[in-house]
Structure formats: C-alpha cells, structure tokens
TIFI-505125 format. One record per residue (C-alpha): residue in three letters; x, y, z. Coordinates in nm, 4 decimals, m for minus. Example, Ala and Ser with C-alpha at 12.3 -4.5 7.8 and 13.67 -1.06 7.14 Angstrom:
<atoms>
Ala/1.2300/m0.4500/0.7800
Ser/1.3670/m0.1060/0.7140
</atoms>
This chain:
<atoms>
Unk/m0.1786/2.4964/5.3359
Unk/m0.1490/2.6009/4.9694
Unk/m0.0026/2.8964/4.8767
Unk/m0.1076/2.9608/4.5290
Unk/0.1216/3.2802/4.4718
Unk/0.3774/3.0468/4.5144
Unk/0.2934/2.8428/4.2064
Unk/0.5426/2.8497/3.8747
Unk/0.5431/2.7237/3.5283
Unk/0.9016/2.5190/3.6456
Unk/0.9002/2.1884/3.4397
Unk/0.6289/2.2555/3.2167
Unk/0.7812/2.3532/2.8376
Unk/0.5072/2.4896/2.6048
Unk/0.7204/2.3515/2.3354
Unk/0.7078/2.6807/2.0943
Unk/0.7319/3.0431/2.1761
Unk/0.4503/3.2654/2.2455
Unk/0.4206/3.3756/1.8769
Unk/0.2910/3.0213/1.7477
Unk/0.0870/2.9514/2.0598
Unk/m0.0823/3.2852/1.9904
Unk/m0.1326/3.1579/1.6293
Unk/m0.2160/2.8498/1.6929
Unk/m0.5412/2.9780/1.9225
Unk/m0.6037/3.2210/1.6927
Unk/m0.6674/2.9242/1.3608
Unk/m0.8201/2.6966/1.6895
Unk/m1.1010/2.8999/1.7668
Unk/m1.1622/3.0803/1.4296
Unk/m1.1516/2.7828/1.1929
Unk/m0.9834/2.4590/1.3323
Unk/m1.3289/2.4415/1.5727
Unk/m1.5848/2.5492/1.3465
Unk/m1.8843/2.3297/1.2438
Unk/m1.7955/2.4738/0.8267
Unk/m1.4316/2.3793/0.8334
Unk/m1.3455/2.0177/0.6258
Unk/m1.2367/1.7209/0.8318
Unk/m0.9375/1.7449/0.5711
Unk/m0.8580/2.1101/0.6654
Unk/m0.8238/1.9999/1.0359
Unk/m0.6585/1.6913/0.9968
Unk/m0.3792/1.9857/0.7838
Unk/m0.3520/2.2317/1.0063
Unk/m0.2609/2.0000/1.3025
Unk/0.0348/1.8838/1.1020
Unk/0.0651/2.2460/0.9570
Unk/0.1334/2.3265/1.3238
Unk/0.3598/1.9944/1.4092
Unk/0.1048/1.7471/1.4730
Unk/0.1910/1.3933/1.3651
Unk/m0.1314/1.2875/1.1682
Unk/m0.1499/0.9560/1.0236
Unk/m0.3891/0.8682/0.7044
Unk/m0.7810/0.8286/0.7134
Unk/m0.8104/1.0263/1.0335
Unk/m1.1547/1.1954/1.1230
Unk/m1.1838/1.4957/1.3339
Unk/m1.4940/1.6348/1.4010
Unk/m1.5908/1.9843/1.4779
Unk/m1.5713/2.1699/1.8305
Unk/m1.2171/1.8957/1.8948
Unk/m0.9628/2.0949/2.0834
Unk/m0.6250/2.0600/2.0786
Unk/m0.4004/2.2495/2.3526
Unk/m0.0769/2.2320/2.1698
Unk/m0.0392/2.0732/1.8266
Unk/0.3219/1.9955/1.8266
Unk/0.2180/1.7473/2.1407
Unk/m0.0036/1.5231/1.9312
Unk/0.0301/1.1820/1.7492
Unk/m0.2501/1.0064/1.5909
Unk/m0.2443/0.6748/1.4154
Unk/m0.3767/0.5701/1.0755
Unk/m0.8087/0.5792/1.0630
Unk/m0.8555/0.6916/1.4021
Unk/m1.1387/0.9410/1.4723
Unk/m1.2176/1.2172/1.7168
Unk/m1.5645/1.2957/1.7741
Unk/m1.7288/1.6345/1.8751
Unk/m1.6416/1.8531/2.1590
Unk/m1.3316/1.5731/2.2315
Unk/m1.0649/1.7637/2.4137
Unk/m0.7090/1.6940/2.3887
Unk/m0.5303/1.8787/2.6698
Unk/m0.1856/1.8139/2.6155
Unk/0.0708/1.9602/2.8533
Unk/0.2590/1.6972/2.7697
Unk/0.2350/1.4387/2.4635
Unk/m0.1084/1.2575/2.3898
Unk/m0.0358/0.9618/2.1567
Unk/m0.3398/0.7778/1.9781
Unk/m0.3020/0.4482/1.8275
Unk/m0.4424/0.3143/1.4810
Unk/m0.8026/0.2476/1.4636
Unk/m0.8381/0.4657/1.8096
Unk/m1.1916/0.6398/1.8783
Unk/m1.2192/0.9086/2.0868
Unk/m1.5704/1.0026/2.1231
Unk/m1.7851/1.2896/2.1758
Unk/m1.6800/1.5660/2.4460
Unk/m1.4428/1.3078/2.5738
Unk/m1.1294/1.4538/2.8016
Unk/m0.7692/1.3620/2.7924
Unk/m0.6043/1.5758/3.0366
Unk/m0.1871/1.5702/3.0601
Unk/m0.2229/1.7732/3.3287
Unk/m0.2502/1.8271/3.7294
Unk/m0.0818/1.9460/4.0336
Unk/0.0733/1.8185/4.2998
Unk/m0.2095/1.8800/4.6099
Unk/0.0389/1.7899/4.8867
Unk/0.2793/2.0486/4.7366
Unk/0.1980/2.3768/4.8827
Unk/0.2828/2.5682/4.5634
Unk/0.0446/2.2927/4.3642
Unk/0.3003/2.2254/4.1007
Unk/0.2493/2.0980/3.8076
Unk/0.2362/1.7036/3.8176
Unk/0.2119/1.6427/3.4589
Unk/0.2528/1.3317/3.2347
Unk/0.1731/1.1859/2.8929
Unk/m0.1016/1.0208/2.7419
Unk/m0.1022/0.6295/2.5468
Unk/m0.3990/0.5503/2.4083
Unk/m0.3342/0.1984/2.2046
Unk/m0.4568/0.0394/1.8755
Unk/m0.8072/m0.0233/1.8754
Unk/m0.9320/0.0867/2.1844
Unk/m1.2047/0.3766/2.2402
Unk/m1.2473/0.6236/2.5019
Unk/m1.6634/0.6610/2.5040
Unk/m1.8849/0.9574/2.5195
Unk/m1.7701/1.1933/2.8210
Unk/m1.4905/0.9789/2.9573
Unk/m1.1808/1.1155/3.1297
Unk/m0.8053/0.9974/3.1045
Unk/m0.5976/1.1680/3.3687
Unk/m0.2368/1.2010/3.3442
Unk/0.0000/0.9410/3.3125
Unk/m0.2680/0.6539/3.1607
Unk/m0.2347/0.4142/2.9103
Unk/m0.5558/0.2676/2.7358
Unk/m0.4330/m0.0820/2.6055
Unk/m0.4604/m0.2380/2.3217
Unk/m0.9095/m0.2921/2.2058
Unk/m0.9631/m0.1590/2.5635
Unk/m1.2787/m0.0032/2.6466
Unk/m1.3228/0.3752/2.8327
Unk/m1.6956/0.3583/2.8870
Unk/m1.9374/0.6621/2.8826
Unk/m1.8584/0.8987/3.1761
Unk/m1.6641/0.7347/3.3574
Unk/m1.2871/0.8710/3.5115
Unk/m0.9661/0.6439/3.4557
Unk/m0.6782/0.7475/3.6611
Unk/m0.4602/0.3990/3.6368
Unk/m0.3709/0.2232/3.3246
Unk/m0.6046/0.0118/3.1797
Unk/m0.5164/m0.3424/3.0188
Unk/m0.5596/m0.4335/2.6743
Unk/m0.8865/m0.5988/2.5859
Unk/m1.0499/m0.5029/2.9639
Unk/m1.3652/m0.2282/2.9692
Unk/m1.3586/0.0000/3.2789
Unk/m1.6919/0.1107/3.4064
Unk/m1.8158/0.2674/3.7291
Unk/m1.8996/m0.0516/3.8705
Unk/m1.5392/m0.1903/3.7513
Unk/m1.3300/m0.3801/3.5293
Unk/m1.3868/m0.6585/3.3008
Unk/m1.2143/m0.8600/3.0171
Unk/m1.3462/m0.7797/2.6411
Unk/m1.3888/m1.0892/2.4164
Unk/m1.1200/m1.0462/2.1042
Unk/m1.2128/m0.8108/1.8322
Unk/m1.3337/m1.0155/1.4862
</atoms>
C-alpha cells in the first residue's frame, strides 16, 4: 500500500540551490522556450547555466531542460521542438545525436514496490549518431548505442545496441551508416 506522505527528496541532489533553480525557470520559460529566441542564445544560456554544449548544436524552440548543470551534448547534435530533457540525474548526448520533436528523456521514477515511492532515478547515454524519433520515450537508466534507432512513439526502458532500431513490433539490426 503506498503511503505517499511518506515520500522524501532522500538521494535526489538538485545540484544548485534554490536561487539558480528559481533563475534558471525563470530564463526557461520567458526566453530559453520562446519561438523569437536564436538557436545561438539557447545553445548560451545552457552553458551560461553549466551545461556542457559542444559546437554546431541546434536547439529548437519549446526544448526543455529540467536542470542545466545535468546536461552534455556533443558536437552538431540537434534537439527538435517540444523535446524534453528531464534530467534528475545527468542526460549525456553524443556527436551527431538527434533528438526529435516532443521527444522525452526522463531520469526519473519511483520505486512502485516501495511504499514511500522513492525516487528510483538514473542517468541517460544517448551515443554518437543515433536518433531518438518524433514522440519517443527513454526511461531511466538507458543507453541508445552507437547509429541506433528510437522510432516514432515508441517507449524504451532497456538499453538499446548500437546500430539496432527498436519499434513496437521489436528490434532489428540497422545496415552501417555511409
């Protein structure tokens, strides 16, 4: 039986006091979000705020970021509208990654056998080359391989080989990338 009064923040670190949280939601859904501000602006203020940002990265507007500081990105990757990047815990995207439109990775969960549902949490990989499609989910504790494919609405909850597509119906092996 849960008992949800029970439930604490224990083991979960925000990473930065309640000051730059506050400020960082404050530039997220004022300017960070909005359709007018420059993919070069956002691409700034995530490192402004501790992101690690490599070069040639594209974010588009309506992307959000839970907490900055728990973000890497690799060189030319891009991040496509209404992405979400819910990082409890660290979310690290490879080179040449696409995440595409209102895509979710999600650090974050609780423990349902746990009758104060703690927090289960645990990071994100996503590798070089590989894309996580329209709508997909990543769940805590994934790694997206190396070219691997995330199709279009569709959940992964285990790690997924390099050069493999998961669908609905399953998994298959990719051809090499030219």
């Amino acid at each position: 039986m849960r008992n949800l009064p029970a439930f604490t923040l224990a083991g979960y670190d925000k990473g930065r006091g309640l000051l730059v949280q506050a400020l960082w939601f404050a530039v997220m859904n004022t300017v960070f979000m909005a359709w007018f501000c420059p993919a070069r602006l956002r691409v700034a203020l995530l490192r402004a705020f501790g992101a690690t940002i490599g070069d040639g990265v594209l974010i588009r507007h309506r992307v959000r970021v839970l907490w900055p500081w728990k973000l890497t990105v690799g060189d030319h990757a891009w991040i496509g509208e209404g992405a979400w990047l819910l990082n409890l815990e660290p979310i690290t995207l490879g080179a040449h990654v696409c995440v595409s439109q209102e895509a979710l990775l999600c650090t974050g969960s609780h423990d349902h056998r746990a009758a104060d549902f703690r927090y289960r949490n645990a990071p994100i990989t996503v590798e070089d080359g590989a894309w996580v499609a329209a709508r997909a989910t990543v769940l805590a504790g994934v790694t997206v391989g190396h070219h691997a494919v995330v199709a279009a609405g569709t959940t992964l909850h285990n790690d997924l080989p390099e050069l493999t597509l998961h669908t609905a119906e399953g998994r298959r092996p990719l051809p090499m990338p030219v």
